[in-house]
N, C-alpha and C positions, 0 to 999 in steps of 0.2 A: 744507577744510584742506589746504594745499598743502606740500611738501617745501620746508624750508628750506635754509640754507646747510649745504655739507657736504654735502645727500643728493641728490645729482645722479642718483644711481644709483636713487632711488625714480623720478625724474624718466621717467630713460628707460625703465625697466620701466614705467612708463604708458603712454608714447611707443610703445614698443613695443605694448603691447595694443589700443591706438586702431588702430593698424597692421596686426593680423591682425583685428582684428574688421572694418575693412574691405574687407581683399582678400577674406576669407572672405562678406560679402555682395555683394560682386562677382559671386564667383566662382560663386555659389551663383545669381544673377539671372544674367548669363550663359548660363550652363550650363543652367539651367530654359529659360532664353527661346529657345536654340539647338535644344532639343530638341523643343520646344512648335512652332518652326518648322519644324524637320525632319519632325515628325508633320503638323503640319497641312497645307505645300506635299505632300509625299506622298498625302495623302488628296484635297486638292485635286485633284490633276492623274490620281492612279489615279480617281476619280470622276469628270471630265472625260472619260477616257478610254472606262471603263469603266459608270458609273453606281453609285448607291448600290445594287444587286444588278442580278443575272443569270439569269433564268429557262432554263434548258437543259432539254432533253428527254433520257430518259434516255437514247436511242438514239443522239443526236446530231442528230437534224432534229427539226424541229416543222409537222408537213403541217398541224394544224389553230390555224395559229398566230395567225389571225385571230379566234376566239373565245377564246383566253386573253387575246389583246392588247385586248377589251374588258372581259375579267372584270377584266384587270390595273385599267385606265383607270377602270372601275366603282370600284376601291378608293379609301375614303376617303383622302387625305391624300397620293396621290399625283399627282405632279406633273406627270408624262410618261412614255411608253413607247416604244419602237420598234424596231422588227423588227433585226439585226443575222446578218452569218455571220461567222465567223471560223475561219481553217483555218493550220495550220503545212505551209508548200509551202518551193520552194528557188525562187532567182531566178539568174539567169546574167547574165555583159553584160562584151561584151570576154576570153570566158575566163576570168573570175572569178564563181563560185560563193560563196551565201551565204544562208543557211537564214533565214527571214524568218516574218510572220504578216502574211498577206492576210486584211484585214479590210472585208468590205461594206456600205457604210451608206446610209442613205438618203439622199436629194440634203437635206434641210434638216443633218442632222448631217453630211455634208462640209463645210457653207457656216460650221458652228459652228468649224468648224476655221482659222476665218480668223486668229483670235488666236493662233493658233500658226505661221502661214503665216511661212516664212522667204524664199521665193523663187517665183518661177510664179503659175500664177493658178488658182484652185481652181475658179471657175467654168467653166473647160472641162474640168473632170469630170463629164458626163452620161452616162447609159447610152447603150451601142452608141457611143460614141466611141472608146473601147477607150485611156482616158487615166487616167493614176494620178498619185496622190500618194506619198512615201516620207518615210521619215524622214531627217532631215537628215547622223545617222550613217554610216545605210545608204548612204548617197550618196556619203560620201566613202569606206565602203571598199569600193565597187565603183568608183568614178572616174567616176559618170555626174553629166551635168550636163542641165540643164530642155531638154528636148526631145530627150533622148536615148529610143532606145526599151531597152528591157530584156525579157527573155524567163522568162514564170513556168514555172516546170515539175510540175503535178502528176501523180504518181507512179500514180495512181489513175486512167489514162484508160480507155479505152474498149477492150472484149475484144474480141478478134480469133480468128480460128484458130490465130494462131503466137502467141499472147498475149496478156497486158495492156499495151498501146502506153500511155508515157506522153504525157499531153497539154501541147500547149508553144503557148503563146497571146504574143501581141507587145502590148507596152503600149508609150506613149510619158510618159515623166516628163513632167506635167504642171506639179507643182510639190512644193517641197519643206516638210516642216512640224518641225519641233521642239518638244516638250513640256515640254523641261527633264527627260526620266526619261531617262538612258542607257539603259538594257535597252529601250526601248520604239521609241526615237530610232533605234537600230540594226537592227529587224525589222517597224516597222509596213511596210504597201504599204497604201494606200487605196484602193477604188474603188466605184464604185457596187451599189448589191446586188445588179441583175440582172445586172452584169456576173461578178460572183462566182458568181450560180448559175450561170451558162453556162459559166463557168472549171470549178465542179465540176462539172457535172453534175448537180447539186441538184433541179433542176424550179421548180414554185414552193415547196419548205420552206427552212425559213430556219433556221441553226439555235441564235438566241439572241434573247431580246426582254431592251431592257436598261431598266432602272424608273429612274425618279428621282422620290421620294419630298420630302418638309418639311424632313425634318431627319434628313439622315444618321448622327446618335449612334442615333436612335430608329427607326431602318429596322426594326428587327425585331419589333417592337409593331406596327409601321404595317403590313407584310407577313403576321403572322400570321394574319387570316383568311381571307386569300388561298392557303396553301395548303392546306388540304381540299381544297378547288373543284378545283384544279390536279394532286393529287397523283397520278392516277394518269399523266398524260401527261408529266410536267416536274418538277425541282426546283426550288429558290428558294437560290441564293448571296448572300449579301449581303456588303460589301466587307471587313466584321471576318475572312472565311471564306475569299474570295477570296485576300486578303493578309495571312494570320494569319500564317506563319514572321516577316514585315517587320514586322507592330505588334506582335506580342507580345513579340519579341526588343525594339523599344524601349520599351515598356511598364516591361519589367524591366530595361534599360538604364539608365531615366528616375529607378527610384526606387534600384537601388543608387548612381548618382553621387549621387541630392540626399541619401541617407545619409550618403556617402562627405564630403560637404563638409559637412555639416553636424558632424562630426566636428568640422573646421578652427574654426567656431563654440564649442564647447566647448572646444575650445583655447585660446582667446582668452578665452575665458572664465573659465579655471581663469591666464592671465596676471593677470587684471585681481582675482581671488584674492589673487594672490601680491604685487602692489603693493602693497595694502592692508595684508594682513598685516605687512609692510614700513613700511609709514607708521604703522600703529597703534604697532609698537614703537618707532620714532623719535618719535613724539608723545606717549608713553605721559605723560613729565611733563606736556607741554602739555594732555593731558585732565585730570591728575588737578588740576591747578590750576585749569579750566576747570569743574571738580565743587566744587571749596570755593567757589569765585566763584557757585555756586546752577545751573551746568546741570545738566539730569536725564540720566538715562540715555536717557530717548526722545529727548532733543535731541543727546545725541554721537551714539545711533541713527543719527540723521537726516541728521547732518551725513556722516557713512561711507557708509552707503545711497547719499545724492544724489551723494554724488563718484564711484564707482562704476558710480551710475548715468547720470551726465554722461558718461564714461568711453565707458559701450556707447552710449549718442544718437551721441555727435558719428564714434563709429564705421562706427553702420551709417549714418548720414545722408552722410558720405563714399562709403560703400560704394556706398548707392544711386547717387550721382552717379556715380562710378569705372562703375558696372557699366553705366548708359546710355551712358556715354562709348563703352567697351568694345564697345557693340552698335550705337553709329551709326555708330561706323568700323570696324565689324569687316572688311570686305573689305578696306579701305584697309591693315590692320593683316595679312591672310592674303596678299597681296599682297607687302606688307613681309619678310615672314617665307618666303613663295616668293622670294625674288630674295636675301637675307641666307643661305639655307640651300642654295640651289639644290636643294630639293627641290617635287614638285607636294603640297602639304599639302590640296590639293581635288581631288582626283581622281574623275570623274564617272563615270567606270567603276565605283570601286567605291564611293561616296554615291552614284550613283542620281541626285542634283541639280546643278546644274550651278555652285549661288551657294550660299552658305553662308546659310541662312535664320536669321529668330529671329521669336518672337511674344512679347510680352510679354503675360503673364496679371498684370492688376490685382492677383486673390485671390492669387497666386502671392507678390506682392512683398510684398503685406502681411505673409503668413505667415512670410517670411522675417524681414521685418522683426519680426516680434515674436517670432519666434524669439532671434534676435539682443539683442532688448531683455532677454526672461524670462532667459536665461542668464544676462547682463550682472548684472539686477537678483541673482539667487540667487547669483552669486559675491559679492558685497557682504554678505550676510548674516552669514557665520560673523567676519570679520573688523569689520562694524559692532558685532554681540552682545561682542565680544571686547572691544571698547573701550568698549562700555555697560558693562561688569563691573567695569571698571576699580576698583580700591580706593585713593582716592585719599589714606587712609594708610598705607599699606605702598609707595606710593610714594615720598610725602615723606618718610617717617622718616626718610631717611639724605639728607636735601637741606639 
């Protein structure tokens, strides 16, 4: 039953409702998919980085790291391990100072780093070559370029009579690597492990074995009966632990926004109400006539019901479209929006990522979309029962 002549004004209060029920499931797919991206490249690359946990010892070194590193490997459902140090030193070069994390790996996880390799050649990082890799950051604010050397300075050298002499080792930039994490980009230095114990003074302990387990949700089912075994030498970090201020702040990020716009859903909802109510009283002769002529009240039901609920389909179905539009061009559109504003609207300093990510979750859209639909349908209700009620003589009496 559509707005006749005269009620243009029903018209566009519909127009209108189709209208936020769409941006509203845009915005809602969007916004889920951006943040779903933001979670998962974050996880992605701090796992890259770092592995789905962290075994450390509680001292800081692990002498007998060779027997955890088989209890580890013995563990069902994990996938790999291996030895790691990692220490916060300062580095120099050219009179520019900049506090950094020297991290030592083993020659197969340097070579893992090729997918991140920006410039140089990773392969001339072997022990006793006394060559490193940095991050790409770091690079640029110290001014050094691939073959330059640079100077580590740890603070922690070797006692003397007139003190503790810090010790100051010469590297040469091998090559440079990028992860897409600013914070990480700006203070990695890579090198090999032995070169790292030699840098601290370590011997042979090392002081982190890093695990990669099946499936990083379920690290800590997977990892549970490995610490008994371990407990008295070493703890067990896993990545929820490691980077709990980061995930948990968007955890609760994630569900106050999909609240927050789901709001915007009910809005459109409570629009698509308000037309009705509108068309019912503008149609009220054309039901009661439609009631002498032998319709039932289930059939005007039905007929308000479906327009209503035409109303939210062709809404969210718009929506869904709008909101994939929205996420295949999204850079092309923040891009847009940096050069119209002149402001940096990405800023990798403080997002951590360098591209504005998004993941779409299948269960994600659905939900939405039947969000979007249940609403749709329960605003049609009080306005279809309204016009089932109809008395179609005390209408006509006075026709």
């Amino acid at each position: 039953m559509m707005p006749g002549k005269g009620e243009g004004f029903i018209a566009l209060v519909a127009g209108i409702s189709v209208g936020v029920v769409m941006l509203s499931v845009a915005l809602l797919i969007v916004v889920m998919s951006v943040m779903n991206g933001f979670r998962g490249e974050l996880l992605d690359r701090f796992v890259n980085l770092n592995g789905h946990a962290i075994i450390q010892a509680y001292d800081g070194d692990l002498e007998n790291w060779e027997g955890i590193l088989e209890e580890v490997l013995a563990t069902p459902d994990v996938v790999s391990a291996s030895p790691m140090i990692e220490q916060p030193l300062l580095v120099t070069f050219n009179g520019r100072v900049e506090a950094v994390q020297v991290r030592g790996n083993t020659q197969s996880d340097i070579g893992k780093l090729s997918e991140n390799l920006v410039q140089g050649n990773l392969s001339a990082i072997t022990p006793d070559a006394s060559k490193v890799a940095i991050g790409s950051r770091l690079a640029m604010n110290l001014g050094a370029r691939v073959g330059d050397t640079i100077t580590i300075l740890n603070p922690a050298g070797r006692t003397t009579p007139f003190g503790t002499v810090p010790r100051q080792v010469a590297y040469e930039v091998a090559a440079f690597i990028e992860t897409g994490v600013y914070e990480f980009d700006q203070v990695f230095v890579v090198m090999p492990i032995k070169d790292a114990q030699t840098l601290l003074l370590t011997g042979d302990s090392i002081g982190l074995i890093e695990v990669m387990t099946t499936d990083a949700e379920d690290v800590g089912r997977i990892l549970a009966p490995l610490e008994p075994k371990i407990a008295s030498e070493a703890v067990i970090n896993d990545w929820r632990e490691i980077n709990s201020s980061i995930f948990e702040a968007l955890e609760v990020e994630r569900v106050a926004m999909f609240f927050a716009l789901s709001l915007i859903v009910l809005v459109a909802a409570f629009n698509i109400l308000s037309s009705l109510v509108m068309l019912v009283r503008a149609k009220t002769r054309d039901i009661a006539i439609l009631r002498t002529m032998g319709a039932t009240r289930r059939n005007i039901l039905k007929i308000f019901v479906t327009t209503g609920t035409v109303i939210g389909a062709f809404g969210t179905v718009t929506g869904l479209i709008l909101g994939f539009l929205i996420l295949y061009f999204r850079q092309g559109i923040v891009k847009f929006l940096e050069t119209v504003t002149g402001q940096a609207l990405w800023d990798p300093s403080v997002r951590f990522l360098t591209d504005l990510p998004a993941r779409v979750d299948p269960m994600e859209v659905v939900g939405i979309s039947v969000l979007a639909m249940t609403l749709s349908f329960l605003a049609t209700l009080y306005p279809a029962f309204k016009a089932a009620n109809t008395d179609p003589v005390q209408v006509l009496r006075y026709e």
